[in-house]
C-alpha positions as a printed NumPy array, in Angstrom:
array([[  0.   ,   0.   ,   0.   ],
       [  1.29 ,   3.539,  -0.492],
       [  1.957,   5.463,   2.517],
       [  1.7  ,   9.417,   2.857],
       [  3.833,  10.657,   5.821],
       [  2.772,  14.468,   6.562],
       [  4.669,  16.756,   9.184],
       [  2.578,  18.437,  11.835],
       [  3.992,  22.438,  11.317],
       [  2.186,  23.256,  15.136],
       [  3.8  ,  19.964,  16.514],
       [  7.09 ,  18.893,  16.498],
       [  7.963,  15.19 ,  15.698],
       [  4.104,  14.898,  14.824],
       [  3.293,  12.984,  11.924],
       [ -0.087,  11.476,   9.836],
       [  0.225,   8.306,   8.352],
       [ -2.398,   8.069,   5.366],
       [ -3.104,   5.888,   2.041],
       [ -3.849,   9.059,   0.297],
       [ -3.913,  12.659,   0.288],
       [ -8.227,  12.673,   0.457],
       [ -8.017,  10.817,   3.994],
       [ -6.894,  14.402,   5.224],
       [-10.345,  15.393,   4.859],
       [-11.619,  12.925,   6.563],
       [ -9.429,  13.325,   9.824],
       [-11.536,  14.223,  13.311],
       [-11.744,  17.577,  13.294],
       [-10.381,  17.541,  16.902],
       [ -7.193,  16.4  ,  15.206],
       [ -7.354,  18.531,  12.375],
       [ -7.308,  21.527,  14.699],
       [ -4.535,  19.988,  17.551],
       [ -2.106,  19.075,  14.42 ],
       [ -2.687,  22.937,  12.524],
       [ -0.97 ,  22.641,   9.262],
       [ -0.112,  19.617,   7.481],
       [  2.741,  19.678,   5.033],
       [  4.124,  16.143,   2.826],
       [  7.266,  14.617,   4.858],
       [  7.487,  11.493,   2.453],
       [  5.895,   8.768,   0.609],
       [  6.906,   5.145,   0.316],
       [  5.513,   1.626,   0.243],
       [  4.516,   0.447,   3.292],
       [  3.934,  -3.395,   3.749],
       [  3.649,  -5.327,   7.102],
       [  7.446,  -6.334,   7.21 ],
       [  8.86 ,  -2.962,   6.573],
       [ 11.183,  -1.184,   8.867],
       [  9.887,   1.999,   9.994],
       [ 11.879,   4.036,  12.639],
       [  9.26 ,   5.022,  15.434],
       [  6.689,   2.757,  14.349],
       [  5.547,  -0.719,  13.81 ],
       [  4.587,  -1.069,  10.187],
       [  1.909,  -3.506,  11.277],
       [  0.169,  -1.64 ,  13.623],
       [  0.165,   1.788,  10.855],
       [ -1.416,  -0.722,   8.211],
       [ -4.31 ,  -1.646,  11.15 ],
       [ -5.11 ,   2.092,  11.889],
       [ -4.568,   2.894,   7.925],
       [ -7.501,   0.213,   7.26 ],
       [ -9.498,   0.437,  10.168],
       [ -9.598,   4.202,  10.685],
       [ -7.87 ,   5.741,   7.508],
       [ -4.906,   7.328,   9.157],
       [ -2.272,   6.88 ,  11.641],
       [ -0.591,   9.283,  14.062],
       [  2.751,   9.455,  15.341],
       [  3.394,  11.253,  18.046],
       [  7.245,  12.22 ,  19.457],
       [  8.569,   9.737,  21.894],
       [  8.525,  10.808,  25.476],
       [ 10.751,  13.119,  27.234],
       [ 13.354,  11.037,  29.316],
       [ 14.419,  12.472,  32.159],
       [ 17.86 ,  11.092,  33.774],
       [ 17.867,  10.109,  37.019],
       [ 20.424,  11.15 ,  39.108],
       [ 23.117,   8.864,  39.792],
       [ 22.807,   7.551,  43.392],
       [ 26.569,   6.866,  43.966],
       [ 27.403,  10.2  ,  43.483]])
């Protein structure tokens, strides 16, 4: 299946997974409005086995069928913890 990545331009390291460019239309408009503008990161093949680097390619194809799009949002902050020996 063809994949559409788009960028999130109000959130960083926010991203929208879709088959095609008419799904954005069809986004909750909830999401529409968190996300603000939506400009095209990249567009490849995506099949179940491919490697993606924040995601499980699986798990985009589910949400891509089920509910027509796919969001990825940034990974967690991590805070370190401070070293107890010190």
């Amino acid at each position: 299946m063809e994949c559409i990545v788009y960028r999130s331009e109000r959130r960083p390291d926010t991203y929208v997974y879709v088959a095609d460019a008419a799904a954005l239309t069809r986004l909750p408009p909830e999401l529409t409005r968190a996300l603000g503008k939506l400009s095209e990161a990249l567009r490849f093949e995506l099949t179940p086995t491919r490697k993606l680097a924040r995601e499980d390619a699986a798990r985009v194809l589910a949400n891509l069928q089920q509910l027509g799009y796919h969001v990825q949002f940034p990974p967690p902050e991590r805070v370190p913890l401070p070293d107890p020996s010190a």
